[in-house]
TORPA-4810 file (N, C-alpha, C, O; in nm, 3 decimals):
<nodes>
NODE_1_0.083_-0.118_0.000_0.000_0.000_0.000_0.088_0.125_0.000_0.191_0.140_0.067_X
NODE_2_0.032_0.217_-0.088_0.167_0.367_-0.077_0.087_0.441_0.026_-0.034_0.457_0.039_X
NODE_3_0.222_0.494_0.117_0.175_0.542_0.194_0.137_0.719_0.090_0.157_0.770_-0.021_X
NODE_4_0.071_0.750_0.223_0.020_0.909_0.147_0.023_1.007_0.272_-0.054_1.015_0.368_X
NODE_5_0.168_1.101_0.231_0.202_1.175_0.293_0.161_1.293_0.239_0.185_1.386_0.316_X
NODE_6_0.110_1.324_0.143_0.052_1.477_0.099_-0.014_1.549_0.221_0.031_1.645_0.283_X
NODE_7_-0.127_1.484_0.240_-0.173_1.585_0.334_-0.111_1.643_0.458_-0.162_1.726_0.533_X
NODE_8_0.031_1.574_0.472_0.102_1.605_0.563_0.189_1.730_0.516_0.205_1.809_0.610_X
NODE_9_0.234_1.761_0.425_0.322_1.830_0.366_0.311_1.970_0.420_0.411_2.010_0.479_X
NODE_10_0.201_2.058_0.410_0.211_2.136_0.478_0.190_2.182_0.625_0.148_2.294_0.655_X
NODE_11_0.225_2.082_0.717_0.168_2.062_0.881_0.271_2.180_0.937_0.385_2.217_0.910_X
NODE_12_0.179_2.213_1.021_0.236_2.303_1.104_0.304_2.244_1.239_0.259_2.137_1.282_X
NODE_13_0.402_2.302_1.303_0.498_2.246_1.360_0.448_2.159_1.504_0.437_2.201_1.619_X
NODE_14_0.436_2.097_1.479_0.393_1.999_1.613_0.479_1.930_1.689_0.591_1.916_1.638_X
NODE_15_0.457_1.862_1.844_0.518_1.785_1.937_0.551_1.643_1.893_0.476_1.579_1.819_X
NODE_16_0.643_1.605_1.932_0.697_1.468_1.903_0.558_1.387_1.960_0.568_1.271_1.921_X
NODE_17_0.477_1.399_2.011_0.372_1.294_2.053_0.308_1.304_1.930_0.286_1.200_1.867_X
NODE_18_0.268_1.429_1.878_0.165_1.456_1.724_0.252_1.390_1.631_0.193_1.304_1.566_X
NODE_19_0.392_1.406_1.601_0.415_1.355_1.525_0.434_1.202_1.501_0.408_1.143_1.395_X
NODE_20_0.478_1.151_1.605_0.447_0.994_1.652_0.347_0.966_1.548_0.367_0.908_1.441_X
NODE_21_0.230_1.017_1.595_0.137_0.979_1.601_0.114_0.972_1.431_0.103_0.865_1.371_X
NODE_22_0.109_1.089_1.374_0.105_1.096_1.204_0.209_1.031_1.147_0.207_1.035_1.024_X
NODE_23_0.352_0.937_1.223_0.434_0.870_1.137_0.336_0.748_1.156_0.277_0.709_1.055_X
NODE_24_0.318_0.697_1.254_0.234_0.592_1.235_0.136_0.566_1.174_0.106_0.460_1.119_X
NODE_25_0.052_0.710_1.185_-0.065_0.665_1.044_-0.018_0.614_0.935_-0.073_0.514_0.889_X
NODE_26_0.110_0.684_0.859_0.166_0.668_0.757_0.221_0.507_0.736_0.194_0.432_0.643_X
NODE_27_0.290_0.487_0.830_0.363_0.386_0.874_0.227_0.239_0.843_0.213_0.146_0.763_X
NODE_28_0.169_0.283_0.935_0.066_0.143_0.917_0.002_0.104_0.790_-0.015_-0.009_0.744_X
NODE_29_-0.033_0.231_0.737_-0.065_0.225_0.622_0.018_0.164_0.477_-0.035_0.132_0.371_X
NODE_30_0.173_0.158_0.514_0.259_0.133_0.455_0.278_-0.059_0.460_0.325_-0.139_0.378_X
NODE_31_0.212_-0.079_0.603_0.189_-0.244_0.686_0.356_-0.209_0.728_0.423_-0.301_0.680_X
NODE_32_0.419_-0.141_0.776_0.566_-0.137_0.882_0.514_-0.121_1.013_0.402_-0.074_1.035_X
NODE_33_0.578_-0.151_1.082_0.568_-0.136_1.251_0.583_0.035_1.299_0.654_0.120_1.246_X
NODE_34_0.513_0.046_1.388_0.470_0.206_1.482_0.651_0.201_1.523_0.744_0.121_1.529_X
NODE_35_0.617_0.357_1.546_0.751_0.360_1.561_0.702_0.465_1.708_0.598_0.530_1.706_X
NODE_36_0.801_0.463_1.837_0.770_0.526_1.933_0.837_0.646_1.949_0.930_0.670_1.873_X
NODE_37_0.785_0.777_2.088_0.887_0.914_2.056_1.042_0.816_2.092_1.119_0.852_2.003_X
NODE_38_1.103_0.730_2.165_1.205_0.658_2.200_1.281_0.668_2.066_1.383_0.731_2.039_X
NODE_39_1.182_0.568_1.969_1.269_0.543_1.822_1.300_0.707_1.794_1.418_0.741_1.803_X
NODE_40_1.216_0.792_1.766_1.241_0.945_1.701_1.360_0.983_1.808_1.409_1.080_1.751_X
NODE_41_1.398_0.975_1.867_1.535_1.021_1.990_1.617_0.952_1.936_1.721_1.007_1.901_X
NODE_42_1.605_0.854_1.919_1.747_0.740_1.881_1.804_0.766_1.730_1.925_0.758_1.708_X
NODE_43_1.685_0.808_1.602_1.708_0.828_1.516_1.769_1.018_1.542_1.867_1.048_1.474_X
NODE_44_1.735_1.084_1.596_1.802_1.214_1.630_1.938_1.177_1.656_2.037_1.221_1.596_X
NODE_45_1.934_1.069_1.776_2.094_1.073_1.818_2.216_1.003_1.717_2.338_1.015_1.715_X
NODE_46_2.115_0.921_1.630_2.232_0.869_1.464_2.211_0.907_1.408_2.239_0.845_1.305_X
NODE_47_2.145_1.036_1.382_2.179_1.143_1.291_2.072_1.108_1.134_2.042_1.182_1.040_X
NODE_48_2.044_0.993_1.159_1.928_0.962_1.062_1.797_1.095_1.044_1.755_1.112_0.929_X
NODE_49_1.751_1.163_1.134_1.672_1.238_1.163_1.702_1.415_1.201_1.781_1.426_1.295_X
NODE_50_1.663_1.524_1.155_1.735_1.613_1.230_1.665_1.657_1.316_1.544_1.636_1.329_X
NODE_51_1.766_1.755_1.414_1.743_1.762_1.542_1.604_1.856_1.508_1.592_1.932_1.412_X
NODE_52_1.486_1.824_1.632_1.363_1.966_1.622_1.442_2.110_1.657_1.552_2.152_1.693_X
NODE_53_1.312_2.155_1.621_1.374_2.318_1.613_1.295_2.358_1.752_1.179_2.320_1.767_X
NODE_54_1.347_2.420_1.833_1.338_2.506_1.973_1.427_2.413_2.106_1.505_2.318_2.114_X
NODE_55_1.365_2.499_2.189_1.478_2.384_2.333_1.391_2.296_2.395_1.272_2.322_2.412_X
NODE_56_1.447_2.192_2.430_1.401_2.044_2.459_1.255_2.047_2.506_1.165_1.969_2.476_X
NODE_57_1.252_2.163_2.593_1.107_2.179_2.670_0.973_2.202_2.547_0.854_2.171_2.557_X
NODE_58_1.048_2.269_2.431_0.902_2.336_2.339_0.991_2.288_2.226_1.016_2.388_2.158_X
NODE_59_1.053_2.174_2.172_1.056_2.149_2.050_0.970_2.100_1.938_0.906_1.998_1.963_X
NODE_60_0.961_2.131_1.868_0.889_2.138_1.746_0.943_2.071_1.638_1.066_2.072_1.627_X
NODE_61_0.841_1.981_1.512_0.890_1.888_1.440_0.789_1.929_1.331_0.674_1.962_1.360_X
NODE_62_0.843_1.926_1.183_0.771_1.957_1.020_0.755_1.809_0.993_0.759_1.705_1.059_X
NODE_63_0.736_1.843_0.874_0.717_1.731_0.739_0.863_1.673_0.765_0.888_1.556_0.796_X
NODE_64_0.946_1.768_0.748_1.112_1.703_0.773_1.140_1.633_0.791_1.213_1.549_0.738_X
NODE_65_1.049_1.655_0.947_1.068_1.482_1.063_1.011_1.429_1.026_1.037_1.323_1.083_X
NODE_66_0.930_1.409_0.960_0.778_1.327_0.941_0.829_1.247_0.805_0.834_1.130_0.841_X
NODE_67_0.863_1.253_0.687_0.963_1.213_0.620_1.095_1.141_0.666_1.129_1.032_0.619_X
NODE_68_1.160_1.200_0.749_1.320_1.129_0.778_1.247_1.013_0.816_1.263_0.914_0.743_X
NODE_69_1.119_0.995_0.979_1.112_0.877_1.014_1.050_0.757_0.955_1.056_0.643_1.001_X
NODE_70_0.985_0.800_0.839_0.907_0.726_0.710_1.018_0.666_0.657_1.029_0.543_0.653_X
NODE_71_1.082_0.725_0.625_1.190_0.707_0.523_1.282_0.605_0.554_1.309_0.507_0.485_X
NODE_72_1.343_0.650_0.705_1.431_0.513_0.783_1.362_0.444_0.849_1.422_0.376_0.933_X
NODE_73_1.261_0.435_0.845_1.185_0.293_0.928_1.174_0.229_0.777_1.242_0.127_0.766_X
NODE_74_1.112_0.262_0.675_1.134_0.180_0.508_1.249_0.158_0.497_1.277_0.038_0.491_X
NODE_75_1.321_0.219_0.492_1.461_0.146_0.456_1.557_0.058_0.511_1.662_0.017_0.463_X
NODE_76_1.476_0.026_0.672_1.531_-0.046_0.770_1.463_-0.181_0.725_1.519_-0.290_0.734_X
NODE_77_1.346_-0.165_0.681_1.263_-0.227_0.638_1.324_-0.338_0.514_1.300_-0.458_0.497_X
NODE_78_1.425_-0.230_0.429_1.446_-0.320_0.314_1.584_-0.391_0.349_1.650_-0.453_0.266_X
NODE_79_1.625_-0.372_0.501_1.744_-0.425_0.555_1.853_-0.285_0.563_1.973_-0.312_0.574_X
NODE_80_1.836_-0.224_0.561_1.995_-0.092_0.539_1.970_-0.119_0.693_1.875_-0.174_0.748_X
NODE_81_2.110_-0.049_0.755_2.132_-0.036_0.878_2.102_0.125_0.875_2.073_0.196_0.779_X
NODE_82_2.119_0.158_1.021_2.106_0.285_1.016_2.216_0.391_0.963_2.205_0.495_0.897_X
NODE_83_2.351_0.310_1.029_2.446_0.330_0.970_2.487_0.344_0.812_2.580_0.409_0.764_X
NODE_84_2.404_0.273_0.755_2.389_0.294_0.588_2.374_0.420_0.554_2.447_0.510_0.512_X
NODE_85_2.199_0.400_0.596_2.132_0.534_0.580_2.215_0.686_0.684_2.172_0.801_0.677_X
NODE_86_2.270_0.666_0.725_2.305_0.807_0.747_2.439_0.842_0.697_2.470_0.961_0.702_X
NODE_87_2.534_0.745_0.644_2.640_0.750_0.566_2.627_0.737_0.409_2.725_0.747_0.335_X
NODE_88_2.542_0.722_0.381_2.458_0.751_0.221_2.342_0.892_0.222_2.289_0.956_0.131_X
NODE_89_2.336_0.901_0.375_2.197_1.019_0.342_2.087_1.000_0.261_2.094_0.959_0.146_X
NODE_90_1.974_1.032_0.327_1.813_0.986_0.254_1.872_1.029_0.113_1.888_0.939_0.030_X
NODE_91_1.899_1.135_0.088_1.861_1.130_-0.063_2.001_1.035_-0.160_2.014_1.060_-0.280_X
NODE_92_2.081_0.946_-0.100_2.094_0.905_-0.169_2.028_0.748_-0.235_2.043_0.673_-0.331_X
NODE_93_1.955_0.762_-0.121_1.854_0.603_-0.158_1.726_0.662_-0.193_1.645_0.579_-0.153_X
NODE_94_1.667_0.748_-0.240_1.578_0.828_-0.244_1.606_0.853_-0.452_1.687_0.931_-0.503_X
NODE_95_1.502_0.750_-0.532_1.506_0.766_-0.682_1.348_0.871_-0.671_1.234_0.846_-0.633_X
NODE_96_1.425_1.007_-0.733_1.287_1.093_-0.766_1.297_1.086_-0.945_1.383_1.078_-1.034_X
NODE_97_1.072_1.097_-0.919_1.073_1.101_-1.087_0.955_1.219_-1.083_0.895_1.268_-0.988_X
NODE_98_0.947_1.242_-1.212_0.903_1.364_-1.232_0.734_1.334_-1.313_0.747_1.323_-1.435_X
NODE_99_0.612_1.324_-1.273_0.505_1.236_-1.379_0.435_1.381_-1.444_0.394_1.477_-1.378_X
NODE_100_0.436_1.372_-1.536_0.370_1.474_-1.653_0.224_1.501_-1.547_0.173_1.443_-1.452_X
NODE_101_0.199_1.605_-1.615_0.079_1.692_-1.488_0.017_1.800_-1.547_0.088_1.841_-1.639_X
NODE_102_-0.090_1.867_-1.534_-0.134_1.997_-1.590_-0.032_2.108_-1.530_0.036_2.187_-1.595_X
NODE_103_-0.040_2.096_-1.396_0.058_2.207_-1.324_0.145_2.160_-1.334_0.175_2.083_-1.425_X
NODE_104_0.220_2.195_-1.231_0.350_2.154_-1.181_0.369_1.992_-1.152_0.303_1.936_-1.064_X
NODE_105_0.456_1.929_-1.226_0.436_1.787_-1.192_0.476_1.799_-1.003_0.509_1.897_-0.936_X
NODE_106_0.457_1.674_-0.970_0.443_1.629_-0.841_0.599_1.556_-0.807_0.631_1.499_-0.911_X
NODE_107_0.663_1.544_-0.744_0.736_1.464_-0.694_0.726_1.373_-0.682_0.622_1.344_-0.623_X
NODE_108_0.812_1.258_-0.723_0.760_1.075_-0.621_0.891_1.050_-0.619_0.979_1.059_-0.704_X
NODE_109_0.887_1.009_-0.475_0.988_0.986_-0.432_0.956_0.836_-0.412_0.857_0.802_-0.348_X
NODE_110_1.057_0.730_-0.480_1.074_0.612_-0.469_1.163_0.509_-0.356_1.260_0.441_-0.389_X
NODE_111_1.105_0.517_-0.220_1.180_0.506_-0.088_1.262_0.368_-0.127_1.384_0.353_-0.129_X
NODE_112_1.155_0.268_-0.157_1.185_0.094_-0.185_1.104_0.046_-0.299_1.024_0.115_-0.361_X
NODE_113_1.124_-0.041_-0.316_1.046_-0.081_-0.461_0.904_-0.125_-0.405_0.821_-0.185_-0.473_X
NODE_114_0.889_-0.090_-0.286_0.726_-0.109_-0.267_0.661_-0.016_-0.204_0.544_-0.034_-0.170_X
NODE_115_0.743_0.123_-0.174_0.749_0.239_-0.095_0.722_0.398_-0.179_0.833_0.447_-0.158_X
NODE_116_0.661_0.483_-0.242_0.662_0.558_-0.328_0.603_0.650_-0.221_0.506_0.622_-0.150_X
NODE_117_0.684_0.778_-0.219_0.622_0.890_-0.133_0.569_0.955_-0.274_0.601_0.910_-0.385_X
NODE_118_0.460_1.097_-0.247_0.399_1.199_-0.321_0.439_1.283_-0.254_0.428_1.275_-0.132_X
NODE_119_0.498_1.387_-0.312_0.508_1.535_-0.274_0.445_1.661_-0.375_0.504_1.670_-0.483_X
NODE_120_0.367_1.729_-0.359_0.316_1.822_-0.462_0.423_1.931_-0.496_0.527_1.964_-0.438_X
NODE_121_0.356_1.980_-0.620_0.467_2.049_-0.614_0.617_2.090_-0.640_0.668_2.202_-0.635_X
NODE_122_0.667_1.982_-0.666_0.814_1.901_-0.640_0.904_1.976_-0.515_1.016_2.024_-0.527_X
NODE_123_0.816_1.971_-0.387_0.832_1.967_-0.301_0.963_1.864_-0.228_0.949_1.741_-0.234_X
NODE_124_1.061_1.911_-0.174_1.099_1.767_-0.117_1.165_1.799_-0.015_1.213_1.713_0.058_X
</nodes>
């Protein structure tokens, strides 16, 4: 099933509990395992993820985060270590294509061969 992150794309900056919460929608929808705020800390601390924006007490998380943890829970998925993925960096396992469109074509980002993000726009 592709997951469908569009409607996420433009979210306004939310708590690691909100975002939890919208990787997992994504996530389940994808049939991968929930991922907890624990995993989002661990992926901060290997660098897989970047750090939120404000101080620990009021940090705040985008699409950014919401993407990085999609992205390395799929690709953990297709076996990479984390260590892979953060010594290759998402975009280098990350095949974008461009699909003909009235507007602006859309982004697809091809995570795994069973994984296809949408970004409008060519958003990424």
């Amino acid at each position: 099933m592709k997951p469908e992150l569009l409607p996420y794309a433009n979210m306004p900056p939310c708590t690691a509990k909100e975002l939890i919460g919208h990787a997992n929608k994504v996530l389940r929808a994808m049939g991968l395992p929930d991922v907890q705020i624990r995993t989002l800390r661990f992926y901060i601390a290997q660098g897989v993820v970047p750090p939120p924006v404000g101080s620990p007490k009021f940090a705040r998380y985008d699409f950014q985060h919401l993407r990085g943890i999609v992205s390395s829970r799929a690709l953990q998925n297709e076996g990479l270590t984390l260590t892979q993925i953060r010594g290759q960096g998402h975009e280098a396992n990350i095949v974008r294509e461009h699909k003909a469109a009235y507007g602006a074509p859309p982004t697809v980002i091809q995570l795994t061969p069973r994984c296809r993000l949408e970004l409008p726009d060519g958003k990424s």
